[in-house]
C-alpha positions in Angstrom: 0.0 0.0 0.0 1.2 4.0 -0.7 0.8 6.6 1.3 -1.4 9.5 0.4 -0.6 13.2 2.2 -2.5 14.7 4.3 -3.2 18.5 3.8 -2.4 20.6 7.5 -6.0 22.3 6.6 -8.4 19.6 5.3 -11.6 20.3 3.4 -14.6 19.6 4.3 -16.8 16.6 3.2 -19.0 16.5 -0.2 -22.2 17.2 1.6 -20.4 20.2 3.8 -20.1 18.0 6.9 -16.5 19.0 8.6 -13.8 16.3 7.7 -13.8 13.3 9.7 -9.8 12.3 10.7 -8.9 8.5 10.2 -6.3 7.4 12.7 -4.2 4.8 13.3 -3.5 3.7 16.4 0.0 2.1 17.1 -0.2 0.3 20.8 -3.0 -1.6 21.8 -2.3 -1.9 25.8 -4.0 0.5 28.3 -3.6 3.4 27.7 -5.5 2.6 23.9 -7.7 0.7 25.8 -8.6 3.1 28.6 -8.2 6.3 27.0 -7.7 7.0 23.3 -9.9 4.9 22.0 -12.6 5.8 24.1 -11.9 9.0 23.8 -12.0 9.1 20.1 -15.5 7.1 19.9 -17.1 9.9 22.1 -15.8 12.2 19.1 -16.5 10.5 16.0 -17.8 13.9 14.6 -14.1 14.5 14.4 -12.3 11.2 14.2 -12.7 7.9 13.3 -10.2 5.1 13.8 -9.2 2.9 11.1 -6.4 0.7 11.7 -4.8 -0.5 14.7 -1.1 -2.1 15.1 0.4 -4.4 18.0 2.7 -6.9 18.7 0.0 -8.6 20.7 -2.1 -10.0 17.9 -5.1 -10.9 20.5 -4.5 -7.5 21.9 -5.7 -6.2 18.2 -8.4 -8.5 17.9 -9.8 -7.7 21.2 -9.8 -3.7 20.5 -10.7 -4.2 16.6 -13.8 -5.9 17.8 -14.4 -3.8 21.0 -14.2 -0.6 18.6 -15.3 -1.5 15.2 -11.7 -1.2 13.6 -11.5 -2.6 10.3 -7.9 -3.0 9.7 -5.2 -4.8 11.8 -1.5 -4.6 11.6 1.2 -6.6 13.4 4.0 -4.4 11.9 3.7 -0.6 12.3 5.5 0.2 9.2 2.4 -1.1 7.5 -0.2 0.8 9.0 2.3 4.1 8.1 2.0 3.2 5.0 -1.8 3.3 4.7 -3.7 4.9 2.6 -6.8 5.4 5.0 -5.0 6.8 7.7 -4.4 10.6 8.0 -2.8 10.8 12.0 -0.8 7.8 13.5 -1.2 8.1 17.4 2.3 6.1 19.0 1.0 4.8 22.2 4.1 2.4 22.4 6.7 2.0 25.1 9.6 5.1 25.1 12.1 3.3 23.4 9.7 3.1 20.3 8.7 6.7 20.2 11.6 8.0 18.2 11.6 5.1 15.1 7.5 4.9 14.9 6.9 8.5 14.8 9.7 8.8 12.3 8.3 6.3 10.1 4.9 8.0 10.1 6.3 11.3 9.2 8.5 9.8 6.2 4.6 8.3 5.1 3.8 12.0 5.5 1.1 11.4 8.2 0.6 13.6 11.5 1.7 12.0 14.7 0.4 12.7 18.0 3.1 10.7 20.7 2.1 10.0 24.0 4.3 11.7 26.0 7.3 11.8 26.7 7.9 12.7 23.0 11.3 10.5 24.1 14.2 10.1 26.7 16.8 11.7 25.0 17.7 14.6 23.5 19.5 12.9 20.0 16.0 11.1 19.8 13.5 13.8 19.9 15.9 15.8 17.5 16.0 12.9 14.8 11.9 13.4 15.3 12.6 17.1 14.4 14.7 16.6 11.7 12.2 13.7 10.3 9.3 16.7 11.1 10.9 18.9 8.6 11.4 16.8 6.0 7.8 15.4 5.9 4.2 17.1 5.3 3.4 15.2 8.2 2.9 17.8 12.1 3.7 15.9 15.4 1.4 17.0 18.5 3.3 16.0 21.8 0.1 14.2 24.1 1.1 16.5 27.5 -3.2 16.6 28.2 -2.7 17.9 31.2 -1.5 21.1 29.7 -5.0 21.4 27.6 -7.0 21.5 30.8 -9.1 24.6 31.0 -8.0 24.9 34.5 -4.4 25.6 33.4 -5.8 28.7 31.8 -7.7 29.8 34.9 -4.5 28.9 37.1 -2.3 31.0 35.1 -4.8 33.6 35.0 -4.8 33.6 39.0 -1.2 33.1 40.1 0.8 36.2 41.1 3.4 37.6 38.5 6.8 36.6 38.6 8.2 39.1 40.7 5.8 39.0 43.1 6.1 34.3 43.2 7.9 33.5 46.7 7.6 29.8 46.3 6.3 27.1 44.6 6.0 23.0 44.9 5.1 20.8 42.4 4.0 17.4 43.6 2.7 14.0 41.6 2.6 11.4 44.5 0.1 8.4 43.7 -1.2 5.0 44.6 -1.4 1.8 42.6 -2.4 3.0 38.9 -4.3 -0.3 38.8 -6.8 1.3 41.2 -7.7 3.5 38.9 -7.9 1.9 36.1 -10.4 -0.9 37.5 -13.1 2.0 38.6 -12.5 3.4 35.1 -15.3 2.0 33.7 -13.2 1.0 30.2 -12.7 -2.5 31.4 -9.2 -2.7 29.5 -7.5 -6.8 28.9 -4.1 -7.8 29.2 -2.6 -10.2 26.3 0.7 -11.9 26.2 1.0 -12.9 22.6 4.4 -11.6 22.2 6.6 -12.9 19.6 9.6 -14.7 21.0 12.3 -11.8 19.8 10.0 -9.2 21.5 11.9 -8.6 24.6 15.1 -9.0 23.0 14.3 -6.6 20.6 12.6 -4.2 23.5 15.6 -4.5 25.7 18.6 -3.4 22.8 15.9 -0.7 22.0 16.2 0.6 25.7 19.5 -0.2 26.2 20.6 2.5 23.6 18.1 4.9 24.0 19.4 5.1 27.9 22.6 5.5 26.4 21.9 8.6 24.7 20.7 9.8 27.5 24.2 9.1 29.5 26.6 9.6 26.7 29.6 10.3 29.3 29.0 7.8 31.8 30.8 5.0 31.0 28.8 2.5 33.5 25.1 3.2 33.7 23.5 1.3 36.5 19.9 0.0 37.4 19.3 3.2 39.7 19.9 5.5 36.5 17.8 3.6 34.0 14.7 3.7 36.5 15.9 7.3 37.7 15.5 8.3 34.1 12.0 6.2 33.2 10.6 7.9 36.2 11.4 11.3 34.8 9.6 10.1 31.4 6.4 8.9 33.7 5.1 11.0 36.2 8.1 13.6 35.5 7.5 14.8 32.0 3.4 15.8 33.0 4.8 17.6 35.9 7.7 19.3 34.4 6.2 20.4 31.6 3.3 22.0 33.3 6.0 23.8 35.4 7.7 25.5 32.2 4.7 26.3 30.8 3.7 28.2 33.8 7.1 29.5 35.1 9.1 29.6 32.0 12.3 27.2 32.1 14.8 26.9 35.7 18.3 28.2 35.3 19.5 25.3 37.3 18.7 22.3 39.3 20.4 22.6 42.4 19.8 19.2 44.2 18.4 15.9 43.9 17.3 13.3 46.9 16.3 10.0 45.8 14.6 6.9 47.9 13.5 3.6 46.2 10.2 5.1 43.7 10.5 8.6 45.6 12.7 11.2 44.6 12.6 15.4 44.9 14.7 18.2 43.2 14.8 21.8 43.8 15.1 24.2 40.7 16.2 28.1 40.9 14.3 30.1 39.0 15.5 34.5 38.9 13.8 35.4 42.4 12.2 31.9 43.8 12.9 28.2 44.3 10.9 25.2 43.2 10.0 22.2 45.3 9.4 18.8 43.2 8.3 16.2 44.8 6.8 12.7 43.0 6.6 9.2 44.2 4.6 5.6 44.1 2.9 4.0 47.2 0.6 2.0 48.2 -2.3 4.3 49.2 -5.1 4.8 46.5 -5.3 8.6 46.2 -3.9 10.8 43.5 -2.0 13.9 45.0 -0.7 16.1 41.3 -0.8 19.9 41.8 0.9 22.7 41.2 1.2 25.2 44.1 2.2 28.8 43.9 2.9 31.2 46.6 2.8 35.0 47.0 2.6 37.4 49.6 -0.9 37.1 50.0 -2.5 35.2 47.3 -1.3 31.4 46.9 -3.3 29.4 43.9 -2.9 25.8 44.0 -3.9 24.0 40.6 -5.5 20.5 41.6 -5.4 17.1 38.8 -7.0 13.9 39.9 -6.4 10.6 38.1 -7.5 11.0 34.0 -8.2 7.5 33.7 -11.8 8.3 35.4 -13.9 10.7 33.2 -15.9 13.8 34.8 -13.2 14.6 38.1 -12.8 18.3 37.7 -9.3 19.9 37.5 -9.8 22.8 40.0 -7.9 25.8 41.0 -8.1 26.8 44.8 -7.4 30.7 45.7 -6.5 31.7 49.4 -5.9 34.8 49.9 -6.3 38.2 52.2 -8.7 40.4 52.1 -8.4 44.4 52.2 -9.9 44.3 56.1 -7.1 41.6 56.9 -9.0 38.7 56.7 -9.1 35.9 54.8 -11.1 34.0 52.2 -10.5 30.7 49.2 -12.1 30.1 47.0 -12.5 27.5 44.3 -12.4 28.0 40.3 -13.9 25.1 38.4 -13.9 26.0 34.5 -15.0 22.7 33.3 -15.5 19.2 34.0 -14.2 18.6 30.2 -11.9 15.9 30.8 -8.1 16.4 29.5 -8.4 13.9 27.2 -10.9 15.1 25.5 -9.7 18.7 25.4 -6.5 17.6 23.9 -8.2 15.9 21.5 -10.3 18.4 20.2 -7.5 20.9 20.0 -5.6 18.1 17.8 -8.2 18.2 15.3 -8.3 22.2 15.6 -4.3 22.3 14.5 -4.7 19.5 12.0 -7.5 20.8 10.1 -8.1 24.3 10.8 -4.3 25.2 11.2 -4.4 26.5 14.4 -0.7 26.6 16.1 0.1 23.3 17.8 1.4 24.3 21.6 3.2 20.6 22.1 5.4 20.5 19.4 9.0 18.5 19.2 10.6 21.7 19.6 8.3 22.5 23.5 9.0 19.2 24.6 13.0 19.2 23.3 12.8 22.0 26.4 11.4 19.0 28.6 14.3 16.7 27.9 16.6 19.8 28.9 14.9 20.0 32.3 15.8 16.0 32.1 19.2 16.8 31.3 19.3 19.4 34.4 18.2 17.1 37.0 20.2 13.8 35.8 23.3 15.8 36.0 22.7 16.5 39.3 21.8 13.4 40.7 24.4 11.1 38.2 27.4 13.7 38.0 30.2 12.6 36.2 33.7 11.9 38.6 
């Protein structure tokens, strides 16, 4: 099968109806299953989802059938290379990121990546470099930054001069919990093909290394230092830079078995990150800023359970020196879909894409920062 290119500003349909985006979905695990595709068949006035690719071949079966998708690949260069898909959406494990998302871009398809876009810096660039060479625009999948609450949040917080402090915090329980009140009722296949972790574990193994080109040992601690980042990290830190522009430096790191924090120097304050896994089944992501006399906390709770508002919680004094909060709820929109719909706003009515490679390039620099100072070089 060829390729066909996919205009950044699509016409509409025959009968005037807005175009209707095919995707293709690489990675048929949970997050597919819990999110994306749900997502996607609660806007099938925008999209509808044509092919889906994975290793796991009952994996494909399972979600072809589940959501009517007519094609099936076990090999993603094949559903690049098909005709009826305009977006490719890489849902795949890190180490993948870079070569799928290339692949779809020299097919001339949009991408959207879950993020992180990648681990390293030399891998997000080759995505760049691919970008520019292809017809094909890549949306980085940071939802939480198209919550209407970041809006409101930024909208509330004190200017920079006036920012004494700030933490940033994503501690949570067993993700398992969450995703068994999600309602999506997601399976677990284990059809692999016998080379699969062979093949997962070189791909890995040098990705990690371009993370650590100077180390000549990398240990176990800095692999899952690093994957910890590209979890919970990359939501986190990216929020952050969007809302405080990037640190000049990260001045310490602690870390303690799934727990870790780091400290970053902005011009005039510090920020406190804090992010761990436990046992306790609660979801604890916000963004706090403090001021003189105004401190605005922004609030997330788990995405993988639709309708939880994102909130923003003001306390502050008042002229007669007391004191009040208050709590700003823009929307009960989820994050998903809000990202969602914006992706179809950039794709076919060419507005700006926020999350490009270039924005998250800025997220692997943060990376860079903090692995520096917990891995430094002797």
């Amino acid at each position: 099968m060829t390729a066909t290119a996919v205009n950044s500003d699509l016409p509409a349909n025959q009968d005037g109806r807005p175009q209707i985006l095919r995707v293709g979905i690489i990675g048929a695990g949970e997050v597919a299953q819990c999110v994306h595709l749900p997502t996607l068949a609660l806007l099938s006035h925008l999209y509808t989802v044509t092919a889906i690719c994975d290793i796991s071949q009952e994996s494909v079966a399972h979600c072809s059938t589940k959501f009517n998708v007519p094609r099936t690949y076990s090999q993603s260069e094949d559903l690049c290379a098909d005709p009826n898909v305009d977006v490719v959406f890489v849902l795949t494990s890190d180490e993948f990121h870079a070569t799928q998302a290339i692949t779809a871009l020299q097919h001339d398809k949009h991408v959207l990546i879950e993020k992180p876009i990648s681990l390293s810096l030399p891998s997000a660039q080759r995505i760049l470099e691919a970008e520019k060479q292809s017809k094909g625009k890549v949306f980085v999948a940071y939802m939480r930054r198209y919550a209407a609450a970041l809006q409101a949040f930024r909208d509330e917080i004190p200017s920079p001069d006036e920012i004494k402090f700030v933490r940033v915090r994503d501690i949570i329980g067993p993700n398992a919990h969450f995703v068994q009140q999600s309602g999506t009722f997601p399976q677990q296949f284990r059809d692999f093909p016998s080379d699969a972790l062979a093949k997962r574990t070189e791909a890995a193994e040098a990705l990690i290394k371009e993370v650590y080109p100077q180390h000549k040992e990398i240990t176990p601690e800095m692999t899952v230092f690093c994957r910890f980042l590209g979890g919970l990290g990359s939501h986190d830190l990216s929020v952050m830079r969007e809302v405080l522009g990037m640190p000049k430096a990260c001045t310490g790191v602690s870390m303690h078995s799934l727990f870790f924090t780091a400290t970053f120097e902005y011009e005039s304050f510090a920020v406190s990150y804090e992010s761990g896994l436990d046992g306790v089944p609660r979801f604890d992501a916000h963004v706090q800023v403090y001021g003189a006399n105004k401190t605005v906390k922004l609030q997330y709770d788990t995405p993988y359970v639709k309708g939880l508002p994102i909130t923003v919680t003001v306390d502050e004094s008042t002229p007669s020196g007391g004191y009040q909060q208050r709590t700003v709820l823009p929307t009960y929109e989820d994050a998903y879909t809000a990202e969602l719909t914006e992706l179809y706003a950039c794709l076919v009515k060419g507005k700006a894409i926020k999350t490009t490679v270039a924005d998250a390039l800025q997220d692997l620099e943060i990376f860079r920062m903090v692995l520096q100072r917990a891995f430094p070089l002797t």
